[in-house]
N, C-alpha and C positions, 0 to 999 in steps of 0.2 A: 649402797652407801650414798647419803646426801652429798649432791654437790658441793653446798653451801656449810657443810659441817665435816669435812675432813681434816682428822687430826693425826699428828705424826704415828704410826706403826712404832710398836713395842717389839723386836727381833724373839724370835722361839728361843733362839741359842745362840749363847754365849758366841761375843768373836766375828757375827755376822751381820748381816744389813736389811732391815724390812723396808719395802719402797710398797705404799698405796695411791692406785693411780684412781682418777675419775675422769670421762672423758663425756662430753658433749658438742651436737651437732648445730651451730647456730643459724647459718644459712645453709644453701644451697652446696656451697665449697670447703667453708672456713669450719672451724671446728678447734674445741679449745679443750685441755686439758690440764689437769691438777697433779701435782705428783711429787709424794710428802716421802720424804728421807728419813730412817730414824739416823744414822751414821752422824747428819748433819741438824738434825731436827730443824728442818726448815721445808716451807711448800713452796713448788715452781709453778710457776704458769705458763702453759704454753698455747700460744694459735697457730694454728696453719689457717690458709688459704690458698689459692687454687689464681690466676690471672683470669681474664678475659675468653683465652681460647681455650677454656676446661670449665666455662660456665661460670667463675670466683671471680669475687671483686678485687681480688688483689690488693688486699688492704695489711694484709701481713705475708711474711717468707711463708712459700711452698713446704710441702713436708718433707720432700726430697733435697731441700737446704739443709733442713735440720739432720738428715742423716748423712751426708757431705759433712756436718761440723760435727758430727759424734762419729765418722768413721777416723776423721785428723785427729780430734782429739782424743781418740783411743788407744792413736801409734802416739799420739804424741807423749801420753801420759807412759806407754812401756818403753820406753826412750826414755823417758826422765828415771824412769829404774836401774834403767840396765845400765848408762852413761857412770862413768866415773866422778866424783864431787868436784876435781879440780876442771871440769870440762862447765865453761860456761851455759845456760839457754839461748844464749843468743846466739850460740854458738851450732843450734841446729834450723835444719832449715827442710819443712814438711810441705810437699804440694800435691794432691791430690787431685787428677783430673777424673769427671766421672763424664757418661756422654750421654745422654737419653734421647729416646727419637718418639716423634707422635705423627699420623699419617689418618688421614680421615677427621671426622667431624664428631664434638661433642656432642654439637646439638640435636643431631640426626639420631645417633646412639651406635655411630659405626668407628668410632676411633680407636687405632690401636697403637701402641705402646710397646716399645722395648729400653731398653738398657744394655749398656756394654760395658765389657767389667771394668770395674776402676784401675785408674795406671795412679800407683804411688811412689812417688820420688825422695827420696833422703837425703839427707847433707847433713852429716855429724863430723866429732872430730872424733870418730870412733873408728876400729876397723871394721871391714865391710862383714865380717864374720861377725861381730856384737851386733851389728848395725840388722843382719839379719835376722840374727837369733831373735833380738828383739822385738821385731816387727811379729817374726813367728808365735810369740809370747800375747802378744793383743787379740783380744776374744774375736773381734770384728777382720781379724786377718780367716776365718771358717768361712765369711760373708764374701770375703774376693778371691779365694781359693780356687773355686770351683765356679761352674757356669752353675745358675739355678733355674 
């Protein structure tokens, strides 16, 4: 698919959601990507980049920001489900710590890389049993389950 000519996806079936993504590498780090919604019929744009100490200019968020703000906003959206109508938003409260660790050198080609799994905190006016079902309920609770 053209870069320059992506248009919103047609769903096979009824009730579901087509997403066409296109993605490109512009430097060294950064890298941007397109990705069309039929649900919304709208297209997103996304860059990553990469700082200084992973070779990127740092001219836009890391890719691992963007998945930090789609792991919150995925507990955050099954919490707005599961919650009762009379329970305000403001009335919950989502922190997500994630921890990564880098040890060696990009430039050389000897850097290595881990992660440790994410610790999520909640503050609803919910009970701790809704509070969890719900968490249990977000597709990205498979992602912090388990060590990968």
């Amino acid at each position: 698919m053209d870069f320059d000519r992506l248009s919103v996806p047609v769903p096979e079936h009824p009730g579901t959601v087509a997403v066409s993504t296109v993605a490109r590498w512009l430097s060294t780090m950064q890298k941007e990507a397109l990705v069309a919604m039929s649900a919304t019929r709208t297209v997103w744009r996304l860059s990553s980049d990469e700082g200084s100490y992973l070779l990127g200019d740092d001219v836009v968020p890391p890719p691992l920001a963007f998945m930090s703000v789609g792991l919150v906003t995925d507990f955050a959206e099954a919490l707005r489900q599961a919650r009762p109508a009379e329970i305000r938003p403001d009335g919950v409260r989502l922190v997500l710590d994630t921890r990564y660790t880098m040890k060696g050198s990009a430039t050389q080609g000897i850097l290595r890389a881990g992660a440790l799994a994410p610790e999520l905190s909640v503050e609803a006016d919910l009970p701790e049993v809704q509070l969890r079902e719900a968490v249990r309920t977000a597709p990205s609770y498979g992602l912090m389950r388990h060590v990968l």
